[in-house]
C-alpha positions as CSV (number, residue, x, y, z in Angstrom):
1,X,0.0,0.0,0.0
2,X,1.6,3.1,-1.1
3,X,1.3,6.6,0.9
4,X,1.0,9.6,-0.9
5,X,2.7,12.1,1.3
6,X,1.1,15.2,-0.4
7,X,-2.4,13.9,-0.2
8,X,-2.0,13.2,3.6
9,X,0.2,16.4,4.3
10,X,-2.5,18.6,2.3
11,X,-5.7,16.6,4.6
12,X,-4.0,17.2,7.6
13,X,-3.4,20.3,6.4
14,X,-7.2,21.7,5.9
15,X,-8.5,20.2,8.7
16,X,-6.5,21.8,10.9
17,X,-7.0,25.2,9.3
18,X,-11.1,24.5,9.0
19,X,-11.5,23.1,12.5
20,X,-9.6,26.4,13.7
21,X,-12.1,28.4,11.9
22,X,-15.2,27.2,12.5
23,X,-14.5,26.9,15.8
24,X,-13.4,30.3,16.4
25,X,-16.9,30.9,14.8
26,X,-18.4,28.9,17.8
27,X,-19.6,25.8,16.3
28,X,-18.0,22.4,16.9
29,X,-14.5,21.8,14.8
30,X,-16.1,18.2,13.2
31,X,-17.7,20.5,11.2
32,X,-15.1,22.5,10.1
33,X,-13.4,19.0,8.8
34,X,-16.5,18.0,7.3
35,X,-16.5,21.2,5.2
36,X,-12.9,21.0,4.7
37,X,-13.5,17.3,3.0
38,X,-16.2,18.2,0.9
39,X,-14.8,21.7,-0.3
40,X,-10.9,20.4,-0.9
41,X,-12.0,16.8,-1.9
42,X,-14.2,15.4,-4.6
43,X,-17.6,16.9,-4.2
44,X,-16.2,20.5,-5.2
45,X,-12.4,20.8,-6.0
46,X,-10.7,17.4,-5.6
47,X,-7.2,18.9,-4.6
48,X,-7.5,16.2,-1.8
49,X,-8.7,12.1,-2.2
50,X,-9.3,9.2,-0.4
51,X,-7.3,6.2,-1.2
52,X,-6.4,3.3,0.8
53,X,-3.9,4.8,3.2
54,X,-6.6,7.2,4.2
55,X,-9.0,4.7,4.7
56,X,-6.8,2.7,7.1
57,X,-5.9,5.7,8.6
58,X,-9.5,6.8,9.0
59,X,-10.5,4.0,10.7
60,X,-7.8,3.6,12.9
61,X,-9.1,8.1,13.8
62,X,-13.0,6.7,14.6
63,X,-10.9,3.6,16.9
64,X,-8.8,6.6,18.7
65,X,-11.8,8.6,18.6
66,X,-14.2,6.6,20.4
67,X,-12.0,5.6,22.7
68,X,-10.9,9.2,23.8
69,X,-14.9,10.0,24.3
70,X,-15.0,6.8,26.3
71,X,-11.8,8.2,28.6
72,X,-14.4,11.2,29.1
73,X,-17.0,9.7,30.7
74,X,-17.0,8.2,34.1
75,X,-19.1,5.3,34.7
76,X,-20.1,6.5,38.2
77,X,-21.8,9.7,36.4
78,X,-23.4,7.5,34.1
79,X,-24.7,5.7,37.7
80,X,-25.3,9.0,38.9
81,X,-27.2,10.7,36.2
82,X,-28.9,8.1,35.2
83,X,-32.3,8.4,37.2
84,X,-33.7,11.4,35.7
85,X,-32.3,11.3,31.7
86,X,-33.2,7.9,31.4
87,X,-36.5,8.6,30.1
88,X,-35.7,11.4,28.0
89,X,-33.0,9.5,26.4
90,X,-34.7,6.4,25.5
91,X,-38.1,8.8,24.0
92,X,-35.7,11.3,22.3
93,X,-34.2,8.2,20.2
94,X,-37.0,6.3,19.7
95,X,-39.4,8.4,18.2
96,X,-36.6,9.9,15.7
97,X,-35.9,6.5,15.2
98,X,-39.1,4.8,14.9
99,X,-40.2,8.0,12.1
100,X,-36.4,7.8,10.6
101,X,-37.1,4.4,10.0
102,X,-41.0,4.7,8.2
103,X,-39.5,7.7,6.3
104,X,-37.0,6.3,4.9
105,X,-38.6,2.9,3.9
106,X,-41.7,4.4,3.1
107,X,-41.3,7.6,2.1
108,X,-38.0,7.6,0.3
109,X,-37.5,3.6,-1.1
110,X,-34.9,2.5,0.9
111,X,-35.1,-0.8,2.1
112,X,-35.1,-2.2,6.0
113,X,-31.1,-2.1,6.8
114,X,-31.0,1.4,5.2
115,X,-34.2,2.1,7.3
116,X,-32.7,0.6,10.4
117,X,-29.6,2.7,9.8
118,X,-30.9,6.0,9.1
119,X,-33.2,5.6,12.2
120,X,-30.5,5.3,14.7
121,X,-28.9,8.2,13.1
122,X,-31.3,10.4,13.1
123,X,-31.4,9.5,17.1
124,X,-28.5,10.2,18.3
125,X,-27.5,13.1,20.6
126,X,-23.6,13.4,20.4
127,X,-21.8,13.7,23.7
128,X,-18.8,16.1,22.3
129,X,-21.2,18.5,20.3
130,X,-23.6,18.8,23.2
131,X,-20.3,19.1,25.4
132,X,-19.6,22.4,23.7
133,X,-23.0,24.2,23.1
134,X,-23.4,24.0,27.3
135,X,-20.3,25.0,28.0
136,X,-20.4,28.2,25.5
137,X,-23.9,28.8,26.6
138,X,-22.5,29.1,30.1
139,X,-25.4,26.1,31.0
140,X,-22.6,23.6,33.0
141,X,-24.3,24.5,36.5
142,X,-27.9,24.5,35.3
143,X,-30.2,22.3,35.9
144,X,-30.7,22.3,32.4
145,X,-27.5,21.9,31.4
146,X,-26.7,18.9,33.7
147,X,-29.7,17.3,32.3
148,X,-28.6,17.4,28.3
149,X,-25.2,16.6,29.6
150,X,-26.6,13.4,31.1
151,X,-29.0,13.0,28.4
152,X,-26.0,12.8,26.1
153,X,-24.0,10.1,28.0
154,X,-26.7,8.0,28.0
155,X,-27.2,8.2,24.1
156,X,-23.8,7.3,23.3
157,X,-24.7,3.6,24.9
158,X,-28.1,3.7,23.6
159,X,-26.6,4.5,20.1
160,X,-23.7,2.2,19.6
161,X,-25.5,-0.8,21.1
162,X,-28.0,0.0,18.7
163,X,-25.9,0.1,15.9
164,X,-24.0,-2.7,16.7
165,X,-27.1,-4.9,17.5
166,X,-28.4,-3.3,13.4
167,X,-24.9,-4.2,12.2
168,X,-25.2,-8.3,13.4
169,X,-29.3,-7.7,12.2
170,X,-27.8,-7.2,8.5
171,X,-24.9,-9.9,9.2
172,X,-27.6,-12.3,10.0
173,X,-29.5,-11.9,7.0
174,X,-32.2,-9.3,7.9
175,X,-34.8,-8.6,10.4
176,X,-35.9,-12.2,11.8
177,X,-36.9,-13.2,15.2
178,X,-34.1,-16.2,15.3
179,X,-31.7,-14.0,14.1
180,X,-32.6,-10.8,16.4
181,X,-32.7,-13.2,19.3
182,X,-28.8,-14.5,18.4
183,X,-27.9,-10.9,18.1
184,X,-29.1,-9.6,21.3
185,X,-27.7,-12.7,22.9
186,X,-24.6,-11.9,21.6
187,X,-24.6,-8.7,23.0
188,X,-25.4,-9.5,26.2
189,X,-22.9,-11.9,26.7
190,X,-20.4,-9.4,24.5
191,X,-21.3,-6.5,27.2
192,X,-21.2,-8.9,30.5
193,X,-17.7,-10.3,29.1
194,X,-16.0,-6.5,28.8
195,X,-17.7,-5.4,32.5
196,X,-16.0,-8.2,34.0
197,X,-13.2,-7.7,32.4
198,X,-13.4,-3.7,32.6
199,X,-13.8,-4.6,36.7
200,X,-10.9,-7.2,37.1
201,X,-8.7,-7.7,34.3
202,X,-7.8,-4.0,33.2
203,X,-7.2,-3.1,36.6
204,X,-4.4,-5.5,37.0
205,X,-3.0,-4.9,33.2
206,X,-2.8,-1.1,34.9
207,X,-0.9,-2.3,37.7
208,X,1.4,-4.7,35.4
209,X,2.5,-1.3,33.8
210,X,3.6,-0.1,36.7
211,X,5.6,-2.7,37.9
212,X,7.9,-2.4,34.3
213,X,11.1,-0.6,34.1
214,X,10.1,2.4,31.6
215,X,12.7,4.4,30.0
216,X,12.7,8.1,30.2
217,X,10.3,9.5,27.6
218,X,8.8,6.3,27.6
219,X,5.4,5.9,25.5
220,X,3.9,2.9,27.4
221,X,0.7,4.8,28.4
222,X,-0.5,5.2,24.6
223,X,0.9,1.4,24.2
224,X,-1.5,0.3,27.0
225,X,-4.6,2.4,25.6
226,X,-4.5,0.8,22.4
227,X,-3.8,-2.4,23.6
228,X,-7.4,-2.1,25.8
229,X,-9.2,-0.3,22.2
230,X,-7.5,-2.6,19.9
231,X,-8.3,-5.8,22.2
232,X,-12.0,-5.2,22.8
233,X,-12.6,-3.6,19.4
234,X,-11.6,-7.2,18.4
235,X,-13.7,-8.9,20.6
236,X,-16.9,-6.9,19.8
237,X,-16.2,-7.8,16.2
238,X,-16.0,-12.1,17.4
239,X,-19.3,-11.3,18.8
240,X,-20.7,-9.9,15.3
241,X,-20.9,-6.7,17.1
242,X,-19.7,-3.3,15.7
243,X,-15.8,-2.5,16.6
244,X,-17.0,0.5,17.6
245,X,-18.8,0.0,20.4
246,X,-15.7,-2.2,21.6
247,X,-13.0,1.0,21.7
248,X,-15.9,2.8,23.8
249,X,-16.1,0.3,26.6
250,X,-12.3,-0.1,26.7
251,X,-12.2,3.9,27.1
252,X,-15.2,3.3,29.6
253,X,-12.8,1.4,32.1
254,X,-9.5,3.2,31.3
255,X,-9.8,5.0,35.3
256,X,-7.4,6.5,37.3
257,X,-7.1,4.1,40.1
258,X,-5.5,1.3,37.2
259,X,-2.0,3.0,37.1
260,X,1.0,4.1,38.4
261,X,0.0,7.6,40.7
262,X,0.6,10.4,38.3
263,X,0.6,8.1,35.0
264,X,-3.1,8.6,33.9
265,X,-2.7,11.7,33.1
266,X,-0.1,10.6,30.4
267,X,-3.2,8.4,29.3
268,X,-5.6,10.7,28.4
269,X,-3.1,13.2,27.3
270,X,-1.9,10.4,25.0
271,X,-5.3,9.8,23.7
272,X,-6.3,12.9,22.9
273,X,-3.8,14.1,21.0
274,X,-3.0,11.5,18.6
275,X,-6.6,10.5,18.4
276,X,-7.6,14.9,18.2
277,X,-4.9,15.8,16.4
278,X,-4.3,13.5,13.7
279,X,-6.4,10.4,13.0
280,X,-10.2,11.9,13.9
281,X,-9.5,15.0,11.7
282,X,-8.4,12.6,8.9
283,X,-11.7,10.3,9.4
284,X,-13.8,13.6,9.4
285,X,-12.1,15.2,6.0
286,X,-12.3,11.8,4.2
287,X,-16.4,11.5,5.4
288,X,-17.1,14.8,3.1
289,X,-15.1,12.7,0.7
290,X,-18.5,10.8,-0.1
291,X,-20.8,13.6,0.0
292,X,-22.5,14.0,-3.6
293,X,-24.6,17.4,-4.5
294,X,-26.2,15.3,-7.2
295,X,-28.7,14.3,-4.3
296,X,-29.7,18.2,-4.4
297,X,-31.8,17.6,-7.0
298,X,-34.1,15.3,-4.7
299,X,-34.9,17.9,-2.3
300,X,-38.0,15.4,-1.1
301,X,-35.1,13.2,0.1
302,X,-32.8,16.0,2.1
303,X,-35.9,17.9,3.2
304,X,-37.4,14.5,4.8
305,X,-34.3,13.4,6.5
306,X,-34.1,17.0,7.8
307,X,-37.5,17.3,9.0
308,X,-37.8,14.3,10.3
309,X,-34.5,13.9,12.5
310,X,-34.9,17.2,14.1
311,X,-38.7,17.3,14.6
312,X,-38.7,13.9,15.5
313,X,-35.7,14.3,18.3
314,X,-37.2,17.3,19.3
315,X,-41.0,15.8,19.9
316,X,-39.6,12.4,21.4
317,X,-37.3,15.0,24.2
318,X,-40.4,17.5,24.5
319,X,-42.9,14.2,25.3
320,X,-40.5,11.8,27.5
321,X,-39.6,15.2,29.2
322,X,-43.4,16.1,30.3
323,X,-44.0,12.6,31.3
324,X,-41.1,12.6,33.6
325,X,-42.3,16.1,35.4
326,X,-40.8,18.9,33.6
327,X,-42.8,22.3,32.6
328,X,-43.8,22.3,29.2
329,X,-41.3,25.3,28.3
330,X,-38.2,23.1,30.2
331,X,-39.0,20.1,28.4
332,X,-39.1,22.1,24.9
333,X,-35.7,23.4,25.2
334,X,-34.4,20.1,26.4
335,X,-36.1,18.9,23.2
336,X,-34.2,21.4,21.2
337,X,-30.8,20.7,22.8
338,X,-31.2,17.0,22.3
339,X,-30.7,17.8,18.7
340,X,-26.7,18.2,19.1
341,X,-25.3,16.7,16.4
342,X,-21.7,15.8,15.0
343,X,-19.8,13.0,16.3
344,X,-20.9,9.4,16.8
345,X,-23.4,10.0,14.3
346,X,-21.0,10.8,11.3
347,X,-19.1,7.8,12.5
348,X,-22.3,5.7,12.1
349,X,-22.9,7.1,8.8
350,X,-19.7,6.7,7.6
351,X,-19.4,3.0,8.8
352,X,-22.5,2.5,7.2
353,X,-21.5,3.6,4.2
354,X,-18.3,1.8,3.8
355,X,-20.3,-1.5,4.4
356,X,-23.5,-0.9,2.1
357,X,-26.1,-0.7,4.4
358,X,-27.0,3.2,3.0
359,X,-26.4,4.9,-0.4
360,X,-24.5,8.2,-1.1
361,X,-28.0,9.5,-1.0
362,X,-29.0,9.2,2.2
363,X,-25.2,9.4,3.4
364,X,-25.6,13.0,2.2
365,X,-29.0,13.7,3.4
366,X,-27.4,12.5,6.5
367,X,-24.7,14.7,6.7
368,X,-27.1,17.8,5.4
369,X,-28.8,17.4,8.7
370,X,-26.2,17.1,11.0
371,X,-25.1,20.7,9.3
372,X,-28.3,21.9,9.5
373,X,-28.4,21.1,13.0
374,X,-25.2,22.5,14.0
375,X,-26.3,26.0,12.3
376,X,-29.5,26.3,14.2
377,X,-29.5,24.5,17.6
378,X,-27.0,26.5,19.2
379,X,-29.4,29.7,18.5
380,X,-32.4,27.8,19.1
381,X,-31.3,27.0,22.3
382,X,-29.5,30.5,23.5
383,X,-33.2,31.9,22.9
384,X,-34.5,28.9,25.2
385,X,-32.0,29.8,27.8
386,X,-32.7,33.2,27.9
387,X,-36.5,32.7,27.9
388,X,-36.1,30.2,30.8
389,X,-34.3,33.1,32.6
390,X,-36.5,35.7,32.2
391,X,-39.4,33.2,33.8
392,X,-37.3,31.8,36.7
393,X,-37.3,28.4,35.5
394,X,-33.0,28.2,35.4
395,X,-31.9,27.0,38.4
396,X,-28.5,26.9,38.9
397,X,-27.1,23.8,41.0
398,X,-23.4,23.5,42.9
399,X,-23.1,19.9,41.1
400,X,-20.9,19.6,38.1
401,X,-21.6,17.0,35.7
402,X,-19.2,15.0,35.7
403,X,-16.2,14.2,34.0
404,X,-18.3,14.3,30.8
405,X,-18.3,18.1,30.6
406,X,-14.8,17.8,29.7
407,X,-15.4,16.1,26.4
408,X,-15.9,19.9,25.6
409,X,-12.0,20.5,25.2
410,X,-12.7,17.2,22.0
């Protein structure tokens, strides 16, 4: 497999410069790289291309990438939080989901995977993105804000076992009870098999680390994170389950308490950058690679997936927020929040893509929304803020979400 050097110096190069700019702008930098893809690559100019280098290297970004969100969240938060965001988080994907699915199988001719696909998309709430529009909106100690933050956690579980549960559904053959029933054993087993080991085995790996003689400069931190990601990535995929969902979990039970005093810092620090600052930006500028304006002139098609996904996410948040207690005008801006977009759900896409599931037409409808999203929600949800303020419903609380609000520096 040859490297072209200018091709990956040049991608490297434009992401950088259009995740710097659209963040300065205030909107997340995925999008930025998205742009930078579709503008540089071979929707618009094609001074950049995919190839097989890129593609390796792409994948390996949304392995790194996963498991650096996974480093972010702390299992006790998800403990913690999950009382009241449960509800909204299983309503705010299912309805999107449940419409994504009869829209795009009824409405638009795809067939059930594709269905199945664009439904879990079109519910997802991404962790990073919503990370950064309540910590901008200065919405961290709000009760408001710690309930989209926990709202968000929860999807990123919802959403890859979801999609790794679709992934064996299509693997299997299609939608049949035998074959559903395999799959979600599977997956049970998979998940009880990474929690035991998450509990006992990683923690003495950790320890194992500390004991060796390390060099000065030594990179054995990075070594041990993609041992855990490259491990139970493989051991998701044994299952039939997506590889995704594997680098999570082994970010889920990277802690603190597994290594040397003073080490895990190295970890995360480790993580993020080569995950941040090389391989995820990569991934990100080779999705727009696949975007294709000739679906433009099926507006029915973008418009749906548009309308759908955000109506739908908003309705199933507004809904499962009033049955769990909230005021109607709490549970609409929750609504609207839940519509953060721009992370796992690219990654879904894009995995999707590669393997057939979806077309380049609803791949790009796809991406359109999460754009769309990105442009409005922020706004939308700055005017909900400031219309919850002016009526006394924004309390501000002393708790800090977690460990999860610092998936805003991703």
């Amino acid at each position: 497999m040859e490297i072209n050097w200018l091709n990956l110096f040049l991608i490297v190069l434009v992401s950088w410069f259009s995740g710097a700019l659209v963040m300065k702008l205030g909107y997340p930098h995925v999008i930025g790289e998205l742009l930078a893809g579709i503008i540089f690559g071979p929707p618009l100019l094609g001074l950049v291309h995919g190839d097989a280098a890129i593609t390796l290297l792409g994948r390996m970004g949304i392995l790194m990438m996963v498991l650096f969100i996974g480093t972010r969240v702390d299992p006790k938060d998800l403990l913690r939080s999950a009382g009241g965001a449960i509800l909204p988080t299983v309503g705010g994907f299912l309805v999107p989901f449940v419409l994504g699915y009869f829209a795009a199988t009824m409405l638009l001719g795809g067939n059930t995977n594709a269905g199945l696909l664009v439904g879990t998309v079109m519910g997802t709430t991404a962790l990073v993105t919503m990370s950064r529009f309540v910590t901008d909106l200065n919405l961290l100690d709000t009760k408001l804000g710690q309930t989209l933050m926990a709202i968000a956690l929860l999807s990123i579980i919802v959403v890859l076992v979801t999609f790794s549960a679709i992934l064996g559904i299509v693997d299997s053959g299609g939608v049949k009870a035998a074959g559903i029933a395999l799959v979600l054993g599977k997956a049970i087993a998979f998940l009880v098999l990474v929690v035991l080991l998450g509990v006992y085995v990683f923690p003495l790996l950790g320890r194992l680390h500390g004991k060796v003689a390390r060099h000065p400069g030594s990179t054995d931190e990075l070594t041990i994170a993609v041992l855990f990601a490259v491990g139970i990535a493989f051991l998701a995929e044994s299952f039939g389950l997506s590889f995704i969902l594997g680098s999570f979990l082994a970010g889920l039970f990277l802690r603190e308490d597994m290594f040397e005093k003073g080490t895990f810092a190295n970890v995360l620090s480790a993580v993020r950058d080569v995950s941040l600052g090389f391989l995820a930006p990569i991934f990100y500028v080779s999705a727009g690679f696949n975007v294709s304006f000739a679906v433009l002139r099926n507006p029915l098609l973008v418009g749906t997936v548009v309308v759908v996904a955000l109506l739908g996410k908003f309705l199933g948040g507004l809904l499962s927020s009033l049955v769990g207690g909230k005021s109607w005008r709490e549970a609409a801006v929750t609504g609207v929040g839940m519509n953060a977009r721009g992370s796992i759900d690219i990654i879904v896409a894009g995995v999707a893509l590669d393997r057939g599931i979806i077309a380049r037409d609803f791949y790009t409808a796809l991406i359109t929304m999460i754009f769309f999203a990105n442009l409005v929600v922020p706004i939308l949800l700055r005017s909900g803020r400031d219309w919850l303020d002016k009526r006394g419903e924004l309390p501000r609380v002393s708790a800090n979400p977690a460990n999860a609000a610092k998936a805003a520096t991703a």
